[in-house]
N, C-alpha and C positions, 0 to 999 in steps of 0.2 A: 504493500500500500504506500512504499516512502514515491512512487514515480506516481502518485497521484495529484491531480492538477488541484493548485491550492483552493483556488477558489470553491470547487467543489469537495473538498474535503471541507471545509468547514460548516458543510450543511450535513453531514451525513449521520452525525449522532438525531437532530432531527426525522432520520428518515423511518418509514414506518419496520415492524421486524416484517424479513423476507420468509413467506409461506404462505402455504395452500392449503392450510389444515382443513380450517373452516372457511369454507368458500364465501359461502355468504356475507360473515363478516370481512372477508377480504373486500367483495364487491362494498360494501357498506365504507367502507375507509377509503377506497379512491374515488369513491362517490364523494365523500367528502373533500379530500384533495381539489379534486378538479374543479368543484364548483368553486374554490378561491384564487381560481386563476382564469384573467381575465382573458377572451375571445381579439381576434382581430378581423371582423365583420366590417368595415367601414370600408362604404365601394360595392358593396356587393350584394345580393339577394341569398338570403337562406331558406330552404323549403323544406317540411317535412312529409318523407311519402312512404306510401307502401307499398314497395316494388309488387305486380302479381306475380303468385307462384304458391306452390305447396307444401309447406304455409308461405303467407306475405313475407317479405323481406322489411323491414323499416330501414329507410334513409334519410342520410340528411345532405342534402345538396347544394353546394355550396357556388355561387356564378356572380364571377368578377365583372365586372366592366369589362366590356368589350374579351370577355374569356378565350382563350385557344386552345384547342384542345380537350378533354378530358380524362380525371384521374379516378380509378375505383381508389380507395384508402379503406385498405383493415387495419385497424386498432389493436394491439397489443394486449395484454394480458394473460396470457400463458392461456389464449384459447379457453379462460374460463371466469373472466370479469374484466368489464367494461362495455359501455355501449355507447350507441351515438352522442348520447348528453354528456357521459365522462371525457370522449373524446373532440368534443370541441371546442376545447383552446388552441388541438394540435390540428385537426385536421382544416381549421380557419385558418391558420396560418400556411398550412402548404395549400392553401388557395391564394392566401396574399403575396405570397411571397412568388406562386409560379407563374399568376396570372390564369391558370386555370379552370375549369370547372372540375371540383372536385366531390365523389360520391364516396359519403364515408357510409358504409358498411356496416348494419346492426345483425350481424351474424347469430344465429343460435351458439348457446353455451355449454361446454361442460362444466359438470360430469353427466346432466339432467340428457345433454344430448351429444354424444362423442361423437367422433368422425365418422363417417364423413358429411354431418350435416353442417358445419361450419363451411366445408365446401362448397357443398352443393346452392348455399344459400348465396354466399361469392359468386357462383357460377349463374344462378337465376338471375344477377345484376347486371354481371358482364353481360350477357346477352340484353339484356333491358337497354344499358347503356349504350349497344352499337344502334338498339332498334331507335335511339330517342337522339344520339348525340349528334351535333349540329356538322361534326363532319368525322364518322363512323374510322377512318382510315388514321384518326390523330385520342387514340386509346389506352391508355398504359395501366398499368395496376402494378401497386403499391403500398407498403406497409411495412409496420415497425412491430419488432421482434415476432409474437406467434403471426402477426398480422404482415408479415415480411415472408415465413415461410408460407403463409395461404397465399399469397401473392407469387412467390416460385411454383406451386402446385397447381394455380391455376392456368400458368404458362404451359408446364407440362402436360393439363388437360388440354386444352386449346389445341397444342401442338399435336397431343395424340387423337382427339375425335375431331380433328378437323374445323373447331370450332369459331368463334369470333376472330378475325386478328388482332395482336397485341402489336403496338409498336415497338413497346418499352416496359421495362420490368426492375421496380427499385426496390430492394430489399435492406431493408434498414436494421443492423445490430437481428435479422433474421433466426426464429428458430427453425433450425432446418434437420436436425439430426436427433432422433431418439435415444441413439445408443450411447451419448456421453463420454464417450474413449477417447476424445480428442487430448492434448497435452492441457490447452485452460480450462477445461469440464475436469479434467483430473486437479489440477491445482490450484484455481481460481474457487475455490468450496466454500467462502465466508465473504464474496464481494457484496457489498452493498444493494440492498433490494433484489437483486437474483442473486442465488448462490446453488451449487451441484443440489441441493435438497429440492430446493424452491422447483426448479427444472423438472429434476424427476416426479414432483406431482403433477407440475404439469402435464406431462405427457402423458402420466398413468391415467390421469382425469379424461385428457384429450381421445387417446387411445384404449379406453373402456374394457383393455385387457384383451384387445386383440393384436393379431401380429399388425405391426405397420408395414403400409405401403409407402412406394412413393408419394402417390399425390399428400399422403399425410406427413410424410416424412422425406423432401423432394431430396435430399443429401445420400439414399438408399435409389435413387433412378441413374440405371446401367450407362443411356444414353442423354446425353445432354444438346446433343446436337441438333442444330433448327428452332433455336429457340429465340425469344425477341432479345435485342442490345439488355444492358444491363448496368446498371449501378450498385456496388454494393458496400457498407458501412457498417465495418463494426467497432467496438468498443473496447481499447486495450486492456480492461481488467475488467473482465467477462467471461462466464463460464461457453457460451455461445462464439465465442470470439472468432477460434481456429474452425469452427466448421462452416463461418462464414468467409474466410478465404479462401479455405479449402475448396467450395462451392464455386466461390469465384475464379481461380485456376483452372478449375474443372471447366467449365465453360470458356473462359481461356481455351484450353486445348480440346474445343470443341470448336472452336474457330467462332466462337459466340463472342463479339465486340463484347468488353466491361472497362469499366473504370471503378479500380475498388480503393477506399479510403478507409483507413484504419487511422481514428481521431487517438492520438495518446496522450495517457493521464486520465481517459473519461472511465465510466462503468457503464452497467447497461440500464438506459434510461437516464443518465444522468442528465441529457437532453430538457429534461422539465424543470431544474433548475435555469430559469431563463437569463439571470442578470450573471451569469460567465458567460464570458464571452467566445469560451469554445463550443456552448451551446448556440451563443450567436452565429457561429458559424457552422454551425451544423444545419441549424434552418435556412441560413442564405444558400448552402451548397442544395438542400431538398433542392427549393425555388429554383436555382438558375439550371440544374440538372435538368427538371419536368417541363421547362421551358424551354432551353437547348433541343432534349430529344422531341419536343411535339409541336414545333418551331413550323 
């Protein structure tokens, strides 16, 4: 922890303990989190819908001035708390900052509902999104940590049923690997807000005790090849860290264009600490990224 960037070390006794015990109360505590952090809405239109499908999808969609583009945005939480109202401080911001129109994603939850309906509810949108977007060819999906690897997963589905095209595919501080055997999932075991424990509920929750697949697990898919550009961003003291580069190389020598950024000193999420300014720049890099590839 001494390579930890100061400024965010000095929030981190603050931070709440990392686990999944009781879900509920987990959801209950970033509920409250979020609601005291302020939106960045101004300039824009925000709309609440219900995508059709079986069941509704809830969105919240987010359309800038003079918007280009559109982003799906899955939200974070270990695939098992958060929705669209906890994620609206972030997902308004990578509207503000991209210029985009951005659809953040109220995915069904585990443990109530394991995979693959967290996909499949991402996938009723993508499709919604190409049928409604003002210009179907400028698409991308994107997300931070469990919301990073549903966002690789749905690249993969896309690519294998033939489905929507994706332009672009940003995966943020991504979870992408179940199996934890990376070198910082071994040694990263007490970082801040995620830690090896926090993870492995997740995915127990996520994966309902069955084997994982790719699309739940895209870091377990043989081929990577065909698949949309990529950005990917992870967090140097993070149990998730190395299976996001690892990801990333992989695609690399897939001949899949990426640009990966590994921010150092941060954790995973450190991100919502907004007044460091490595956080500042982690939301400038979303913004000019989703605007670069939907240009």
């Amino acid at each position: 922890m001494d390579r930890m960037d100061p400024e965010l070390e000095a929030f981190v006794p603050f931070f709440p303990k990392a686990e999944l015990t009781d879900v509920a109360a987990e959801r209950a505590v970033l509920a409250g989190l979020a609601a005291g952090i302020p939106a960045e809405t101004d300039g824009m239109e925000v709309e609440d819908l219900l995508v059709p499908g079986t069941p509704p999808v809830p969105v919240r969609v987010y359309r800038p001035h003079e918007a280009r583009g559109t982003v799906l945005w899955m939200h974070g939480g270990g695939w098992c708390i958060g929705d669209v109202e906890t994620e609206h401080p972030w997902a308004s911001r990578v509207a503000a900052r991209s210029g985009c129109a951005v659809i953040s994603v109220g995915y069904r939850l585990a443990p109530e509902h394991p995979f693959p309906a967290a996909l499949d509810d991402a996938w009723t949108v993508l499709r919604w999104a190409h049928e409604n977007a003002a210009d179907p060819d400028l698409v991308a999906v994107a997300g931070h940590s469990a919301g990073g690897g549903l966002a690789a997963a749905l690249a993969l589905r896309a690519r294998d049923e033939q489905g929507p095209p994706i332009r672009f595919q940003l995966l943020h501080q991504p979870g992408l690997d179940d199996r934890l055997t990376t070198w910082s999932a071994r040694h990263f075991t007490e970082t801040p807000w995620y830690t090896r424990a926090k993870a492995s509920q997740a995915w127990a929750h996520y994966l309902g005790g069955r084997p994982a697949t790719p699309y739940a697990a895209p870091s377990r898919a043989e081929d990577l090849s065909d698949l949309p550009p990529a950005y990917v961003a992870t967090a140097e003291l993070c149990p998730s860290r190395d299976e996001g580069i690892a990801y990333a190389v992989r695609l690399m020598q897939s001949d899949v264009r990426v640009e990966l950024h590994q921010f150092p000193g941060t954790f995973h999420g450190s991100q919502a600490l907004l007044s460091a300014a490595v956080s500042q720049r982690q939301f400038a890099e979303i913004g000019d990224v989703l605007r670069r590839a939907l240009a």
